[in-house]
N, C-alpha and C positions, 0 to 999 in steps of 0.2 A: 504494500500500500504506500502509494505517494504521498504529502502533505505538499499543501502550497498556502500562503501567507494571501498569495493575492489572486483571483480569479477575476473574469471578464466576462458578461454575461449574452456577450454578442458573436464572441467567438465556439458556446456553444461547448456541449461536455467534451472531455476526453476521454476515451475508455478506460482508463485507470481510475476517474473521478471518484473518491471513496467521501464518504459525509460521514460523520460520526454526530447521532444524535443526540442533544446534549438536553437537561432539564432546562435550560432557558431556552431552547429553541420550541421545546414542544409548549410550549407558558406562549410564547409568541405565537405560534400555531394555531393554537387554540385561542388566543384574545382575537386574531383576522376572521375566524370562522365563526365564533359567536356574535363577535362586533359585526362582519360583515351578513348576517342572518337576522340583524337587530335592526338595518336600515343603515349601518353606516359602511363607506365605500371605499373611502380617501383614508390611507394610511401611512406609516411613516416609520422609517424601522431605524434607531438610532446607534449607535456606538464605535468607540472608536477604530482607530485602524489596524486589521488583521484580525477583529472581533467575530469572523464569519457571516457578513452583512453580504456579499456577492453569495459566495457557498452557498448559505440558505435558499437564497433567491435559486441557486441552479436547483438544486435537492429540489424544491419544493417544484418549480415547471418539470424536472423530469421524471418526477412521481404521477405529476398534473397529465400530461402529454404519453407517458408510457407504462402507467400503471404498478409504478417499481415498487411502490410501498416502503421505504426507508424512512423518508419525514412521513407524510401524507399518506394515510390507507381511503383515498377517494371511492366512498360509498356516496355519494350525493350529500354532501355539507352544504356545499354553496349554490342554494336554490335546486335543488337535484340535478345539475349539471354532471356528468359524466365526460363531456369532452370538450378540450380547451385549447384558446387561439391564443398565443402569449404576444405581448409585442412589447420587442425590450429597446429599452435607451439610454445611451451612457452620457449623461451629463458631461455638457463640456464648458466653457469660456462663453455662451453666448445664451440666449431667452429660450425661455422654455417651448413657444411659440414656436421659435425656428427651428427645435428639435424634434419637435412637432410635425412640421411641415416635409422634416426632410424623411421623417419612417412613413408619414401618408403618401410623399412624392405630392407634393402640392407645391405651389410657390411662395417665398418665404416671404413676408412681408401683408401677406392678407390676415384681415382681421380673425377676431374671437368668433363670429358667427360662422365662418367658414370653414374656420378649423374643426367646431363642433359638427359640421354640415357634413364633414370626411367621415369624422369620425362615427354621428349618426349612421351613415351608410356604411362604413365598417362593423357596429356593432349589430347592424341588423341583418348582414347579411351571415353574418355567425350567430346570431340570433333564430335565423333558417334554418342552419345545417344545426341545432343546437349544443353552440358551441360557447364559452363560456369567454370572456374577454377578461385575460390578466395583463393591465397596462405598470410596465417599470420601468422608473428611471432610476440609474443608479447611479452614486456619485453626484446626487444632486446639490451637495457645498460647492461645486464649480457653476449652476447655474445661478446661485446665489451670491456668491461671489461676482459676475458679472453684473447683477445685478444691483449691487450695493455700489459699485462705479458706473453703473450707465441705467438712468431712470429706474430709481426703485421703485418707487409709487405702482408707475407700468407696470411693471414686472409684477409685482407682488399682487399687484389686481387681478393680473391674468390668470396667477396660480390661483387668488380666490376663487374666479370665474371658473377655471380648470375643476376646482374639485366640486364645487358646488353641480357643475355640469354632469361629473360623475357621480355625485349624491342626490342629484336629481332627475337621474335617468327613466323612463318612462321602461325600459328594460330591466329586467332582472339579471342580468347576467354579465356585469362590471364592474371590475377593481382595481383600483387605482393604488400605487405600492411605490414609495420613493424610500433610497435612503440616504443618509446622512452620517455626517462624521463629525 
């Protein structure tokens, strides 16, 4: 078994990916699954660096996506969903907006309406195939960071707007998952 300090949640497992589950993970597990069953959407997974904040994230989509049972033994917790569209994003230097636009393939620079407009049609069409929408951004201290130097106001409206938009979804079937360090 490998250990790694730092993972990447874009690059996707590697066959040797081992997760060791720990009593704080499954505390976290369980607060997303009741929280997320009680109405709320938008969440936020916090600690510092090397804490297992990527790792979780992979454990838990490749339980989600291939049925592994290591974190997550997926019997329908979240809303009886059984199968799941992940869409991951790594926080960089620039608005969440833009990070936004660039996993929907839209143009950077269109509003709050439009981006929810993709995303409405993204989650409906996995909504069809009933498929369950797990939205992450990780590393999200770099889009905050950006933000704290170039219009925070902006910014930080939009992440209102963002999760409000995912906690006030006309669907059942979305969650919104950022972490932080």
């Amino acid at each position: 078994m490998s250990f790694t300090l730092s993972t990447n949640i874009k690059n996707g497992l590697s066959k040797d990916f081992q997760y060791i589950v720990t009593a704080n993970a499954r505390r976290v597990l369980g607060s997303l699954v009741a929280d997320y069953n009680s109405g709320i959407h938008s969440f936020t997974i916090i600690g510092t660096y090397g804490t297992g904040k990527s790792s979780f994230i992979m454990a838990l989509e490749r339980d989600l996506l291939h049925s592994t049972n290591v974190l997550y033994n997926n019997k329908g917790q979240l809303n009886h969903y059984t199968k799941f569209h992940c869409i991951n994003i790594i926080g960089d230097y620039t608005t969440l907006s833009n990070l936004l636009c660039d996993e929907l393939n839209i143009e950077k620079g269109v509003g709050a309406k439009e981006i929810f407009k993709h995303l409405d049609n993204t989650i409906e069409a996995c909504n069809k195939k009933k498929e369950f929408v797990l939205i992450v951004v990780d590393e999200f201290g770099k889009v905050l960071e950006h933000a704290t130097n170039n219009n925070p106001e902006r910014e930080l409206y939009f992440l209102q707007q963002f999760a409000e938009y995912i906690n006030c979804q006309s669907q059942d079937n979305v969650m919104f998952l950022f972490t932080l360090q």
